[in-house]
HTML snippet that shows the backbone in 3Dmol.js (N, CA, C, O; Angstrom):
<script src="https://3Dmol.org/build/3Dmol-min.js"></script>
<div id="view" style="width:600px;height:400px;position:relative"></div>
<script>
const pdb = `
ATOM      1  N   UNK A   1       3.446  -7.450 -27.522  1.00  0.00           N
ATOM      2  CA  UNK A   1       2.484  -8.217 -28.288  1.00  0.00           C
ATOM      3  C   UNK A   1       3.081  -9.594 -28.540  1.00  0.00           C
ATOM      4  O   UNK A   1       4.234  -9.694 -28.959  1.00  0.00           O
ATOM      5  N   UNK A   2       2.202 -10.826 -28.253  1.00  0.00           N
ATOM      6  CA  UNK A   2       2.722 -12.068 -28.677  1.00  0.00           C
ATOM      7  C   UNK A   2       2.580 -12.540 -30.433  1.00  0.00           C
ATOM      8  O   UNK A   2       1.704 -12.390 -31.284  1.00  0.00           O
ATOM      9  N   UNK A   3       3.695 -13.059 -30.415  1.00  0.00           N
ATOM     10  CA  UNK A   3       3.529 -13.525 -32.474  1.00  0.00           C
ATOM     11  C   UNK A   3       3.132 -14.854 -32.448  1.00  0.00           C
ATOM     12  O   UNK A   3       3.371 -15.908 -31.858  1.00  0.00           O
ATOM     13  N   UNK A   4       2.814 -14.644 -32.843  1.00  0.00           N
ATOM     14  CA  UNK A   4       2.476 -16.538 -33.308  1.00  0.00           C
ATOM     15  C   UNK A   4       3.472 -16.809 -33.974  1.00  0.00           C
ATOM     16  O   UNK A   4       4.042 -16.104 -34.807  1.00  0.00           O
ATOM     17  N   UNK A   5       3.811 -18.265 -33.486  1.00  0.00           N
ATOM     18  CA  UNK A   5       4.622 -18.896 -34.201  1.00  0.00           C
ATOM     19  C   UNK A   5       4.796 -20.226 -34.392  1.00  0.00           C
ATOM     20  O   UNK A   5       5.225 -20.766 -33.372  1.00  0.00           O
ATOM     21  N   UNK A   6       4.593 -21.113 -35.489  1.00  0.00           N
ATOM     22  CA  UNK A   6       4.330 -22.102 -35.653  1.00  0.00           C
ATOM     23  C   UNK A   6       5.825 -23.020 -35.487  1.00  0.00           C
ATOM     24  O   UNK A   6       6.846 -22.981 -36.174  1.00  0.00           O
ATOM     25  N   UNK A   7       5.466 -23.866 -34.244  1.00  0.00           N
ATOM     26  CA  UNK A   7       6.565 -25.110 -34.066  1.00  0.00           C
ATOM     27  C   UNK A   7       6.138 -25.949 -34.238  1.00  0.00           C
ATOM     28  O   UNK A   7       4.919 -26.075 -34.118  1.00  0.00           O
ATOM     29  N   UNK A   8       6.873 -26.857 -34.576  1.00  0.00           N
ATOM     30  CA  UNK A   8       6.536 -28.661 -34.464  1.00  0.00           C
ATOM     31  C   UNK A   8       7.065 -29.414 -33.039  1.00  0.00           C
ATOM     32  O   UNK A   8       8.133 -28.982 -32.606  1.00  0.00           O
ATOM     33  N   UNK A   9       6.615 -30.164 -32.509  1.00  0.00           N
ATOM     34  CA  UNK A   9       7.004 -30.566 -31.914  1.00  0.00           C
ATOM     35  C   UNK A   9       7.674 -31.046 -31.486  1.00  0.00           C
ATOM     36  O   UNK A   9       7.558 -32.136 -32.046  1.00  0.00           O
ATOM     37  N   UNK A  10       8.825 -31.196 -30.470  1.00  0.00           N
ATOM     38  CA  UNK A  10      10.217 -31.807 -30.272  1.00  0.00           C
ATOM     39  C   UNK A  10      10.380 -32.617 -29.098  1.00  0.00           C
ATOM     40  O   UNK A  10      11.228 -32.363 -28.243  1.00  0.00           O
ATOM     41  N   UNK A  11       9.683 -33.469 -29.046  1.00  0.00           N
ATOM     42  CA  UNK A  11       9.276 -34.256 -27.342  1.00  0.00           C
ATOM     43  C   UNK A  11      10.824 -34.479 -26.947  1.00  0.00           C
ATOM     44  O   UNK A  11      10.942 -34.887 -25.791  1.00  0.00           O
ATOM     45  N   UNK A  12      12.217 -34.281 -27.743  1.00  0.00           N
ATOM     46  CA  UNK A  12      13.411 -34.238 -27.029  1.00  0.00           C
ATOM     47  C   UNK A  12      13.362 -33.222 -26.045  1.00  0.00           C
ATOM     48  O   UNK A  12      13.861 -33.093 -24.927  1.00  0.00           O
ATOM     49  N   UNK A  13      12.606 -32.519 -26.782  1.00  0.00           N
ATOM     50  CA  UNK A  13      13.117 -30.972 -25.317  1.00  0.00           C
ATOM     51  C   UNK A  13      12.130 -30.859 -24.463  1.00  0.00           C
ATOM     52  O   UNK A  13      11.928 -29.805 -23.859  1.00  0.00           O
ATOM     53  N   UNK A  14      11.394 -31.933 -24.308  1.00  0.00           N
ATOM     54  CA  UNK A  14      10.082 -32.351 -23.326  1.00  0.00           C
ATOM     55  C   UNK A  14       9.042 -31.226 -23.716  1.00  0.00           C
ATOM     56  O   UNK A  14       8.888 -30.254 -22.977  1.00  0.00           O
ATOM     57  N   UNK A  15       8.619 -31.314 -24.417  1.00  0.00           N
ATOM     58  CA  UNK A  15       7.676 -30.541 -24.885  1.00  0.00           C
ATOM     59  C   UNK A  15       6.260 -30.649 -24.205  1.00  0.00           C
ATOM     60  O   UNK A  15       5.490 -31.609 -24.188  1.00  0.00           O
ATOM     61  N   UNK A  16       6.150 -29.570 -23.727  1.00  0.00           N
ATOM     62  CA  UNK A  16       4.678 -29.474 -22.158  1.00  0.00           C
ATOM     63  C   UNK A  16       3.606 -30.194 -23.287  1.00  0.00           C
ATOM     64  O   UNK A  16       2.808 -31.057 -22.923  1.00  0.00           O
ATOM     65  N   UNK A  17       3.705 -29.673 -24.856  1.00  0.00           N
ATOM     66  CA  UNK A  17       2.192 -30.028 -24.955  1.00  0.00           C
ATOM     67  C   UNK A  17       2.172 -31.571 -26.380  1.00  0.00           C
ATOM     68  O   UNK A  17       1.384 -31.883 -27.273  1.00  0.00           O
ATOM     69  N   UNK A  18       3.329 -32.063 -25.934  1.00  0.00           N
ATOM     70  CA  UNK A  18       3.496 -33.688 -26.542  1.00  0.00           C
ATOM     71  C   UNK A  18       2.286 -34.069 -26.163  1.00  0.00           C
ATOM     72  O   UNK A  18       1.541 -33.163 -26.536  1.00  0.00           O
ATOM     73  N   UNK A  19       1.835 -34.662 -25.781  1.00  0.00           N
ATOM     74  CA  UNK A  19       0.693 -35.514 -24.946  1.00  0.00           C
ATOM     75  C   UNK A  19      -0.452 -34.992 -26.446  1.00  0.00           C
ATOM     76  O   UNK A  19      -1.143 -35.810 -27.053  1.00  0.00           O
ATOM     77  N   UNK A  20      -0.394 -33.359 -26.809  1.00  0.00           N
ATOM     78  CA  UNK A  20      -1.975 -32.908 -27.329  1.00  0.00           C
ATOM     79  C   UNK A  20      -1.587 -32.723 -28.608  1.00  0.00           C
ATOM     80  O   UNK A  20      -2.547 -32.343 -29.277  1.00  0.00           O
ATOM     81  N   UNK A  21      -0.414 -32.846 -29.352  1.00  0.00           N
ATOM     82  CA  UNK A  21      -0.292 -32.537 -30.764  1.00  0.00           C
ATOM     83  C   UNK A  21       0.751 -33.858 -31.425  1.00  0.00           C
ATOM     84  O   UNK A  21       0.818 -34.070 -32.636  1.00  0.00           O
ATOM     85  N   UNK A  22       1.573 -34.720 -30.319  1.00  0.00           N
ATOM     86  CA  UNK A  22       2.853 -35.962 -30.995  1.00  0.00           C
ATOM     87  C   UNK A  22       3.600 -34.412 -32.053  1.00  0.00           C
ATOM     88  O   UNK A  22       4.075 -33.301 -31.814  1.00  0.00           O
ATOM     89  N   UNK A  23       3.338 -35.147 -33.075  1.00  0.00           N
ATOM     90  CA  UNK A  23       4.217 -34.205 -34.338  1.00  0.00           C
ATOM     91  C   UNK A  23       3.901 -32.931 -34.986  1.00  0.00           C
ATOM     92  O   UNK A  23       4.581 -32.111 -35.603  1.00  0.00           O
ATOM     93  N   UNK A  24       2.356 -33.029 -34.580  1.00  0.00           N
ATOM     94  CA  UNK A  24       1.899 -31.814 -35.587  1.00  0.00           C
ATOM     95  C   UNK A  24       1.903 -30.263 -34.790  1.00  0.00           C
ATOM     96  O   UNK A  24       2.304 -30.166 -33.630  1.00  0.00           O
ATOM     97  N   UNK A  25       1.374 -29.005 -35.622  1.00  0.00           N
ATOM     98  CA  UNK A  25       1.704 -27.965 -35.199  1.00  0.00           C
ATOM     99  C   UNK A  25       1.469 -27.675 -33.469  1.00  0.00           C
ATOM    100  O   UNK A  25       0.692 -28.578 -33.160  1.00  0.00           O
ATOM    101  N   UNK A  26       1.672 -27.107 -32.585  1.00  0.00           N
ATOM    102  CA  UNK A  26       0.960 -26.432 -31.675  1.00  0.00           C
ATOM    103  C   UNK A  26      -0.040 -25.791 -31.641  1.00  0.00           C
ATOM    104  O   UNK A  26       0.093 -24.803 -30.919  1.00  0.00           O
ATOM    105  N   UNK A  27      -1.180 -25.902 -32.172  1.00  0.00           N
ATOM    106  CA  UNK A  27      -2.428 -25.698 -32.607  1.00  0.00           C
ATOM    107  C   UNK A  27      -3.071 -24.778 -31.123  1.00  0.00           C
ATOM    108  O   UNK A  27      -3.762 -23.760 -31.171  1.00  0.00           O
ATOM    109  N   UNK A  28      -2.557 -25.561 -29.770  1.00  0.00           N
ATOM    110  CA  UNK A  28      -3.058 -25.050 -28.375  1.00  0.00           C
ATOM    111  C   UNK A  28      -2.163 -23.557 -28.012  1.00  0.00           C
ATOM    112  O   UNK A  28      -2.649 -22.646 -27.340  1.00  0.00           O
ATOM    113  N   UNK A  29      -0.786 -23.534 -28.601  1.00  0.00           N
ATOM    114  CA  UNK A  29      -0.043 -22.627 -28.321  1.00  0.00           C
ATOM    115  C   UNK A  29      -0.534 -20.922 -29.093  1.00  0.00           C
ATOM    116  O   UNK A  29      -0.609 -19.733 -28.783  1.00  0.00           O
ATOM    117  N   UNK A  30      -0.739 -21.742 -30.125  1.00  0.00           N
ATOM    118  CA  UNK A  30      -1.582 -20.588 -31.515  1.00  0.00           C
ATOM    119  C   UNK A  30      -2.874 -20.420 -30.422  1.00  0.00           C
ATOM    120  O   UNK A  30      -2.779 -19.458 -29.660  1.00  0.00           O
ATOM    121  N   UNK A  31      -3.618 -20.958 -30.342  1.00  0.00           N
ATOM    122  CA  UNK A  31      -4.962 -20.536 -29.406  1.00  0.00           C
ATOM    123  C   UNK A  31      -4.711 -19.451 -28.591  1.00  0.00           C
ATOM    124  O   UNK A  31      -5.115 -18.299 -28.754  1.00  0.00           O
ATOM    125  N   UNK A  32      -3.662 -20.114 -27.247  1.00  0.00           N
ATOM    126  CA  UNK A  32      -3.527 -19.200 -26.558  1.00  0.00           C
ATOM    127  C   UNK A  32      -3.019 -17.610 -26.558  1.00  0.00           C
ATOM    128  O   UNK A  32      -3.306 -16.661 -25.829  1.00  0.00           O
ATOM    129  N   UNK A  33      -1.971 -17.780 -27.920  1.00  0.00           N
ATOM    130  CA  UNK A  33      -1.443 -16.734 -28.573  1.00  0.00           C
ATOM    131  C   UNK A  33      -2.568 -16.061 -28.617  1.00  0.00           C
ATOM    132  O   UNK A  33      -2.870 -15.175 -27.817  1.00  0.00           O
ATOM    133  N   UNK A  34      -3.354 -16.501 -29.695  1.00  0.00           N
ATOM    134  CA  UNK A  34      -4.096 -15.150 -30.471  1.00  0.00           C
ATOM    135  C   UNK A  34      -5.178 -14.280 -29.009  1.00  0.00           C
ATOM    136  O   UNK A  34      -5.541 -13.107 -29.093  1.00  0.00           O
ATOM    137  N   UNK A  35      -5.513 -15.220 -27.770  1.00  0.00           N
ATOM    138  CA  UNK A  35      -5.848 -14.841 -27.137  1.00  0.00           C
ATOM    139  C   UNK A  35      -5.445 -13.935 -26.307  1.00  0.00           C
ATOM    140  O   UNK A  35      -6.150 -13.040 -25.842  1.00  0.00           O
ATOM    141  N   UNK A  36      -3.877 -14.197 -26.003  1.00  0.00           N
ATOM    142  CA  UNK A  36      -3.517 -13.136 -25.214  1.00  0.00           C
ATOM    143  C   UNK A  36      -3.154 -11.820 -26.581  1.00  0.00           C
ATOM    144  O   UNK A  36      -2.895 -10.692 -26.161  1.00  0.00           O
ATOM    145  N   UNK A  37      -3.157 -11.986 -27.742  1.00  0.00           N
ATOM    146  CA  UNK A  37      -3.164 -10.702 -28.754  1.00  0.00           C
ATOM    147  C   UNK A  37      -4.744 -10.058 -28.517  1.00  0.00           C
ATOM    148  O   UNK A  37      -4.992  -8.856 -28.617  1.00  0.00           O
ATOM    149  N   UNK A  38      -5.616 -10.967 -28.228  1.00  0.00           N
ATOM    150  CA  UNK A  38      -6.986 -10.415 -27.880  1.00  0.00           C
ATOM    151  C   UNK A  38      -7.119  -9.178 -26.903  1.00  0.00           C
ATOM    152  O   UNK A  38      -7.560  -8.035 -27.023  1.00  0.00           O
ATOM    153  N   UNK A  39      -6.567  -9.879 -25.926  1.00  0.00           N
ATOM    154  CA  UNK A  39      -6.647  -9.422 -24.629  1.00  0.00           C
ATOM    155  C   UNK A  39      -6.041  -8.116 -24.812  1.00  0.00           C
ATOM    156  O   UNK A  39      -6.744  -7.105 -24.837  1.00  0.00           O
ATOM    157  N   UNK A  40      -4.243  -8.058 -24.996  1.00  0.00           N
ATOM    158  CA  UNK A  40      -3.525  -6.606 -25.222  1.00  0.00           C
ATOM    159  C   UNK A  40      -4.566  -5.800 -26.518  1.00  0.00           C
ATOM    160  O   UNK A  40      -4.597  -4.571 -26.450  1.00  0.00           O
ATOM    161  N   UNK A  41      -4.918  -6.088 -27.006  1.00  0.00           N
ATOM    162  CA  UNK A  41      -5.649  -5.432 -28.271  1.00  0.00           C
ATOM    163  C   UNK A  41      -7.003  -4.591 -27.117  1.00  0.00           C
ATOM    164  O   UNK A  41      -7.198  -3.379 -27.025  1.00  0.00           O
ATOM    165  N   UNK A  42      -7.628  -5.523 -26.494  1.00  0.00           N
ATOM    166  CA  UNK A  42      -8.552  -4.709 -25.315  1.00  0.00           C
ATOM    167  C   UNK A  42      -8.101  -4.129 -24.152  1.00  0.00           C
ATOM    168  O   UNK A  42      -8.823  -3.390 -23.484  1.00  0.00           O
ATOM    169  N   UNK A  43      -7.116  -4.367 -23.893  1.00  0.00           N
ATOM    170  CA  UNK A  43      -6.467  -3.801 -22.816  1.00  0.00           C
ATOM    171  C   UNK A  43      -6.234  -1.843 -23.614  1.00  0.00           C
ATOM    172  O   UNK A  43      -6.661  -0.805 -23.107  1.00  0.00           O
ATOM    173  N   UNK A  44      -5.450  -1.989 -24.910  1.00  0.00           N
ATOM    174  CA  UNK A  44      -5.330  -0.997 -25.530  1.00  0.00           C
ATOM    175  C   UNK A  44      -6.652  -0.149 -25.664  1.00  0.00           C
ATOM    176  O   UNK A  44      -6.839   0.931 -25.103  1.00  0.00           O
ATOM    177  N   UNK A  45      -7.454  -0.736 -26.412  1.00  0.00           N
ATOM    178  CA  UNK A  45      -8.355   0.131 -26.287  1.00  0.00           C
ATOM    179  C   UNK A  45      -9.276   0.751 -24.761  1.00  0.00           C
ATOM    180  O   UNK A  45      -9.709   1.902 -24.711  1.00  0.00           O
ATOM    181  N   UNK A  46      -9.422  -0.136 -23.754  1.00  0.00           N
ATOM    182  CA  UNK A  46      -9.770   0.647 -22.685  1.00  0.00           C
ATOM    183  C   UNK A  46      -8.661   1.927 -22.334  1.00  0.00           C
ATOM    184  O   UNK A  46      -9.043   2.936 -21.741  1.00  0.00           O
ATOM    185  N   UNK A  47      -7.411   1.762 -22.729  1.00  0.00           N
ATOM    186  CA  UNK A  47      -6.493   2.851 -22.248  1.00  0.00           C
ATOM    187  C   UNK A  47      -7.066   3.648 -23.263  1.00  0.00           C
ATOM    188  O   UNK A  47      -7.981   4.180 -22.635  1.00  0.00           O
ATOM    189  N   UNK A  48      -7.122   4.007 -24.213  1.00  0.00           N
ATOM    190  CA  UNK A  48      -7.518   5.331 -24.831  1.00  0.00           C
ATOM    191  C   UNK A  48      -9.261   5.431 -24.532  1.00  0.00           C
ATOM    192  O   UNK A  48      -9.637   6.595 -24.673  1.00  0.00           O
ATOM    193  N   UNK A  49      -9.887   4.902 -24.324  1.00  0.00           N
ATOM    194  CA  UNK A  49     -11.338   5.000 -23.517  1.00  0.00           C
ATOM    195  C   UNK A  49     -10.571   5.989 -22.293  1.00  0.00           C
ATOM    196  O   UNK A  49     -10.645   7.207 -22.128  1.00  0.00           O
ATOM    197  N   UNK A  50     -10.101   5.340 -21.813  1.00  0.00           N
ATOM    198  CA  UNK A  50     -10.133   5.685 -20.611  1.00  0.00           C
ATOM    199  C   UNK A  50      -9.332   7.232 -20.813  1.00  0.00           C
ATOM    200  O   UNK A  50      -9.977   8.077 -20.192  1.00  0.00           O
ATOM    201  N   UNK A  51      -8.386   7.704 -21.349  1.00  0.00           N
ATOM    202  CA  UNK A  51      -7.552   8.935 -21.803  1.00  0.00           C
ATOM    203  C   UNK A  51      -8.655   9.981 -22.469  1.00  0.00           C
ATOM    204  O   UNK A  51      -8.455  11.195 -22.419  1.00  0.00           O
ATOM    205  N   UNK A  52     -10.544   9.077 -23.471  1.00  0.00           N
ATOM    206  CA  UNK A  52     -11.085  10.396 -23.590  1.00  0.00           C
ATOM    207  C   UNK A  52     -11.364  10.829 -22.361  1.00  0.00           C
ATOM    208  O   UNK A  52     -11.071  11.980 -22.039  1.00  0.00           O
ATOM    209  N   UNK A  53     -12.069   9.827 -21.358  1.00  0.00           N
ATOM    210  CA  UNK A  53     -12.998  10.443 -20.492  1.00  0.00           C
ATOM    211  C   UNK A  53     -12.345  11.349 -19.500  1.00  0.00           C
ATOM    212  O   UNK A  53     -12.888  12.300 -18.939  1.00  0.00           O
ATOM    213  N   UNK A  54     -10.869  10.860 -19.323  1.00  0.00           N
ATOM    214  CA  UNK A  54     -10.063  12.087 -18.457  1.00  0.00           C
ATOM    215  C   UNK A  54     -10.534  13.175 -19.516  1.00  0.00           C
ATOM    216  O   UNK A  54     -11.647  13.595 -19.201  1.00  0.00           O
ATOM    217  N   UNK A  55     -10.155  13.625 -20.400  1.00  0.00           N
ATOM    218  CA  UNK A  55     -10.058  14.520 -21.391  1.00  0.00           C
ATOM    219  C   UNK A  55     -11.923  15.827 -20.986  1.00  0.00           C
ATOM    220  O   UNK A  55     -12.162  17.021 -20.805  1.00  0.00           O
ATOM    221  N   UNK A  56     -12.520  14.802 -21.038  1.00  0.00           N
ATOM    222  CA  UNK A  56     -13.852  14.798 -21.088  1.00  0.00           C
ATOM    223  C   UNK A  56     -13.985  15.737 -19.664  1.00  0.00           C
ATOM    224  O   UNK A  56     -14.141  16.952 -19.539  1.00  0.00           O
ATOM    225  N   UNK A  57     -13.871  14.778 -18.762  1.00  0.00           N
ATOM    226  CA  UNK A  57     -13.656  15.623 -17.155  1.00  0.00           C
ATOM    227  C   UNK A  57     -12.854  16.897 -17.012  1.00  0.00           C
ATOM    228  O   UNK A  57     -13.286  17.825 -16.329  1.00  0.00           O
ATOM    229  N   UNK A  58     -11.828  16.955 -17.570  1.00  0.00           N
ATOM    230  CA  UNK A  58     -11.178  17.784 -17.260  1.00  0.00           C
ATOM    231  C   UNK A  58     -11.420  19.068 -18.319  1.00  0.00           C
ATOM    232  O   UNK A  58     -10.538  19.927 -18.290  1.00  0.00           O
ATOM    233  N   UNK A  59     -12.570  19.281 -19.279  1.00  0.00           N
ATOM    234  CA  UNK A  59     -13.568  19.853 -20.123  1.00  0.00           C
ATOM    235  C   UNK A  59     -14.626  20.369 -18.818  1.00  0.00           C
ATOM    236  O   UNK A  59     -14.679  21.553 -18.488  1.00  0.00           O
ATOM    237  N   UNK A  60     -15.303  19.481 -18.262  1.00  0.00           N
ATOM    238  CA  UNK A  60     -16.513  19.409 -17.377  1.00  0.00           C
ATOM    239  C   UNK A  60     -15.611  20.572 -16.295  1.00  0.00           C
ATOM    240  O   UNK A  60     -15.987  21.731 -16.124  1.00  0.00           O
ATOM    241  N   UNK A  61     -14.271  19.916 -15.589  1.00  0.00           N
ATOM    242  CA  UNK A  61     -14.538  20.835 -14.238  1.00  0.00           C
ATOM    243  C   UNK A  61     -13.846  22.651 -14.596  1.00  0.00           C
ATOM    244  O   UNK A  61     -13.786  23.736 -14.017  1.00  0.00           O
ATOM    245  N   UNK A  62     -13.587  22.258 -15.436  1.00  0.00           N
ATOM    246  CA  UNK A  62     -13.704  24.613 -16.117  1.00  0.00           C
ATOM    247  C   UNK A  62     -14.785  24.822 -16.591  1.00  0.00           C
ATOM    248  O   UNK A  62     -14.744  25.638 -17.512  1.00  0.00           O
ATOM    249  N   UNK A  63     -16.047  24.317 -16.289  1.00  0.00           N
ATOM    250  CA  UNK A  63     -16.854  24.469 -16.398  1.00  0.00           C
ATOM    251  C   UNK A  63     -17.507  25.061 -15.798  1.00  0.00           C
ATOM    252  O   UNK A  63     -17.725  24.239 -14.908  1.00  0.00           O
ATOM    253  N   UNK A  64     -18.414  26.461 -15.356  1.00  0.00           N
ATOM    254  CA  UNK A  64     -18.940  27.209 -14.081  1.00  0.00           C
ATOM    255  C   UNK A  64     -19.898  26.086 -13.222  1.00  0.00           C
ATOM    256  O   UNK A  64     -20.750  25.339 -13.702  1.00  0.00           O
ATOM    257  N   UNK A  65     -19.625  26.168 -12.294  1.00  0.00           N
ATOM    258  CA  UNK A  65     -21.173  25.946 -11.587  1.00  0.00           C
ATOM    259  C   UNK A  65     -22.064  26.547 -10.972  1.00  0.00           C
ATOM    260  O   UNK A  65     -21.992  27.754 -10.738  1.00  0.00           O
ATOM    261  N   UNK A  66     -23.531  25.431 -10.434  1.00  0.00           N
ATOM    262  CA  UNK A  66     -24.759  26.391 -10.105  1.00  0.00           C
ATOM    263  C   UNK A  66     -23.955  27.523  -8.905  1.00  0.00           C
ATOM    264  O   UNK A  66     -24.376  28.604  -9.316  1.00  0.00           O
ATOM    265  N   UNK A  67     -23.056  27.844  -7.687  1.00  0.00           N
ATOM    266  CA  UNK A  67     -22.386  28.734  -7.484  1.00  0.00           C
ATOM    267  C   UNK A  67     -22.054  29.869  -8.405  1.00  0.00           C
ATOM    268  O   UNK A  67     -22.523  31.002  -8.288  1.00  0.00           O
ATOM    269  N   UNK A  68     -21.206  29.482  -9.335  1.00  0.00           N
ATOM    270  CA  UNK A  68     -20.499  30.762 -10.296  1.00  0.00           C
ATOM    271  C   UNK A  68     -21.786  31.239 -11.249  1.00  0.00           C
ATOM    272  O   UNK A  68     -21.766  32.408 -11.634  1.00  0.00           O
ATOM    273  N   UNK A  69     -22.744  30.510 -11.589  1.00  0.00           N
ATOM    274  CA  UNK A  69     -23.754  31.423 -12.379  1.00  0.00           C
ATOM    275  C   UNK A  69     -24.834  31.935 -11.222  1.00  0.00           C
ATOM    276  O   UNK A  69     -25.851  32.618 -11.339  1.00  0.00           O
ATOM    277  N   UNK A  70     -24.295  31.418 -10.224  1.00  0.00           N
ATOM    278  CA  UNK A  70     -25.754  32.179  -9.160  1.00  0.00           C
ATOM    279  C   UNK A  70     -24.755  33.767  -8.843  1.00  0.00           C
ATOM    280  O   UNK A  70     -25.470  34.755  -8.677  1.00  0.00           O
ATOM    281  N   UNK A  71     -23.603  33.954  -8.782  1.00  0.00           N
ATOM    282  CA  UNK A  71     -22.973  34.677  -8.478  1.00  0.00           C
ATOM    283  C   UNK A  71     -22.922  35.861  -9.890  1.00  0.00           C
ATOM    284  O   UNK A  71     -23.037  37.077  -9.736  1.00  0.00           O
ATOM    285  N   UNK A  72     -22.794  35.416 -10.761  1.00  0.00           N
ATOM    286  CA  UNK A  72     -23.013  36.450 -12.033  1.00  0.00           C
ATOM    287  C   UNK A  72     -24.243  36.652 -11.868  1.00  0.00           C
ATOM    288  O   UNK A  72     -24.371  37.670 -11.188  1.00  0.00           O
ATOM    289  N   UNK A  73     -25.301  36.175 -12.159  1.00  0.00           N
ATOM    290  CA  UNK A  73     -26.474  36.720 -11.947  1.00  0.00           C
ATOM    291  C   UNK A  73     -27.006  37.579 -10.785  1.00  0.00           C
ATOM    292  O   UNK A  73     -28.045  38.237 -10.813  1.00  0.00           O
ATOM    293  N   UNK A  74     -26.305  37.495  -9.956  1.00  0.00           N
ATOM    294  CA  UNK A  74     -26.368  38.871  -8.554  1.00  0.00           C
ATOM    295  C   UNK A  74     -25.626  40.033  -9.226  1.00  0.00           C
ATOM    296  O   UNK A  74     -26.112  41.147  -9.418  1.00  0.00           O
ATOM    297  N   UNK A  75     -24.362  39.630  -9.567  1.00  0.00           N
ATOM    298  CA  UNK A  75     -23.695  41.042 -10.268  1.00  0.00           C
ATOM    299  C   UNK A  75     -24.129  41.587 -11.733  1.00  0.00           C
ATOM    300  O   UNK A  75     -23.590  42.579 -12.222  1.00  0.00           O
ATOM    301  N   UNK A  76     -25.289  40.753 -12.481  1.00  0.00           N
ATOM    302  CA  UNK A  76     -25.679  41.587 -13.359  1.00  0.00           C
ATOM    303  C   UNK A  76     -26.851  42.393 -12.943  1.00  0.00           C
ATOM    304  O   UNK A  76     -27.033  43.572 -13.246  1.00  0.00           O
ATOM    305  N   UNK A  77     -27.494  41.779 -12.345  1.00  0.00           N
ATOM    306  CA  UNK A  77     -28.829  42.242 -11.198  1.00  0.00           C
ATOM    307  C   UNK A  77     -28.642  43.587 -10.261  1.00  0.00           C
ATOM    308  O   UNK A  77     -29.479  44.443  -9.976  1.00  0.00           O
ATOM    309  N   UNK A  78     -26.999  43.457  -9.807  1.00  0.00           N
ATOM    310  CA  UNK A  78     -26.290  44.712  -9.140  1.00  0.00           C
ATOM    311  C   UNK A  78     -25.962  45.912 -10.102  1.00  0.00           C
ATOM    312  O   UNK A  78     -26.009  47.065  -9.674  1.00  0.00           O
ATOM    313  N   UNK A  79     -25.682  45.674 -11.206  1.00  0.00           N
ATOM    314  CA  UNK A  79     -25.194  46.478 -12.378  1.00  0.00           C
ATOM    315  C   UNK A  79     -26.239  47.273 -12.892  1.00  0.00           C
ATOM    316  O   UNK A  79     -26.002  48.402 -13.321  1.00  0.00           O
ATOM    317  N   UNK A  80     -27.556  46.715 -12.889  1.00  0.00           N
ATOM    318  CA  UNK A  80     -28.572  46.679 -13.670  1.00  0.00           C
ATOM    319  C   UNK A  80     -29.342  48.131 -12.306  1.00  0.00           C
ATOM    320  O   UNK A  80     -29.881  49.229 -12.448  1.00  0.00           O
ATOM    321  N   UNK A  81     -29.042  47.458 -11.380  1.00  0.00           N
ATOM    322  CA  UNK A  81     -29.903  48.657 -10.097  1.00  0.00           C
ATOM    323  C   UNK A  81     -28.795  49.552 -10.541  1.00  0.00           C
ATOM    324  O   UNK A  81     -29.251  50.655 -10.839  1.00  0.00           O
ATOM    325  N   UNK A  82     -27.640  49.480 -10.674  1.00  0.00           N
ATOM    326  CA  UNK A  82     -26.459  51.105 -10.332  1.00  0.00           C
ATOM    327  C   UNK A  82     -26.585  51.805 -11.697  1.00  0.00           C
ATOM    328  O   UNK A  82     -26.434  53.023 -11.791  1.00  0.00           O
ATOM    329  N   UNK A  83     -26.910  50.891 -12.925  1.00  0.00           N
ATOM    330  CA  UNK A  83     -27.185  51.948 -14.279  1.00  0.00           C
ATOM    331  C   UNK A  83     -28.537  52.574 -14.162  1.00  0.00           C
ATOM    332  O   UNK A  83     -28.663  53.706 -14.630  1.00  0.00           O
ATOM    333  N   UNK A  84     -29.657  51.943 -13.553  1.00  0.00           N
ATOM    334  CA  UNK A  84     -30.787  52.133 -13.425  1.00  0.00           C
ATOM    335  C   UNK A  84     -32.055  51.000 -15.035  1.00  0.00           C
ATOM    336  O   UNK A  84     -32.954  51.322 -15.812  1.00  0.00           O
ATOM    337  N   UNK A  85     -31.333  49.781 -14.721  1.00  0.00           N
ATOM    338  CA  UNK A  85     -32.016  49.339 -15.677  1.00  0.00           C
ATOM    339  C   UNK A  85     -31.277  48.994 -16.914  1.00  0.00           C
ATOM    340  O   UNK A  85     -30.360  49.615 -17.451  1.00  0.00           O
ATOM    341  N   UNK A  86     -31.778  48.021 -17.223  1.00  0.00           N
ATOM    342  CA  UNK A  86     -31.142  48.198 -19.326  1.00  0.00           C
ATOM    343  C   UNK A  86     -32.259  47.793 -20.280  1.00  0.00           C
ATOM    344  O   UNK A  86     -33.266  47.120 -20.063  1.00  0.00           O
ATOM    345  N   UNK A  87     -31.797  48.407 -21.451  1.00  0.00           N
ATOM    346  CA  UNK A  87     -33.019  48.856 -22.034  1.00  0.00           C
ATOM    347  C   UNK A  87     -32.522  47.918 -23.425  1.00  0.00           C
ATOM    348  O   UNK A  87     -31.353  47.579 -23.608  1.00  0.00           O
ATOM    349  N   UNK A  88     -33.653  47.585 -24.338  1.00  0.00           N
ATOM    350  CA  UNK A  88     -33.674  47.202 -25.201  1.00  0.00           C
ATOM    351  C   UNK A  88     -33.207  47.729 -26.312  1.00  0.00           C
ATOM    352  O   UNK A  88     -33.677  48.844 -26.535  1.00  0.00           O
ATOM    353  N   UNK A  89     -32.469  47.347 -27.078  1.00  0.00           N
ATOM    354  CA  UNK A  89     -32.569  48.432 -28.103  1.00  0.00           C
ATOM    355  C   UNK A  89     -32.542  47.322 -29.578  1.00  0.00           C
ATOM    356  O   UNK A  89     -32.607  47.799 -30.711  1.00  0.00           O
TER     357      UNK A  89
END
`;
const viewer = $3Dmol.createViewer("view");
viewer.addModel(pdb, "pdb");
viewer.setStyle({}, {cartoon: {color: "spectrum"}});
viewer.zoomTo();
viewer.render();
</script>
């Protein structure tokens, strides 16, 4: 994560953004900061988005399909001819 941090300017140490502030804070540096804190802040949250929907899928595929319930329904259908029926009770 980037911090913000407020410098003044030091055009001795050639300072890239002399030209847009002379003396006062880095006002452009803070911008870009909080933006790239934007960005990791959304980056974060798509990773846990993204960690339910694995979660989610991997719920879905132990899940039977139209196969496995067409297949129980033959063997209760089979069960049902060898008892002779089932009855209400």
């Amino acid at each position: 994560m980037v911090r913000l941090v407020e410098a003044e300017c030091v055009p001795e140490r050639h300072c890239p953004w002399h030209q847009l502030c002379g003396r006062r804070l880095h006002l452009a540096y803070a911008r870009v900061a909080q933006e790239h804190q934007a960005i990791a802040a959304l980056e974060a949250k798509v990773e846990q988005q993204q960690a339910r929907v694995d979660r989610v899928e991997a719920k879905l595929n132990t899940l039977p399909d139209r196969d496995d319930l067409h297949q129980l329904d033959k063997q209760i259908e089979g069960m049902s001819v060898r008892f002779g029926g089932v009855e209400d009770t």
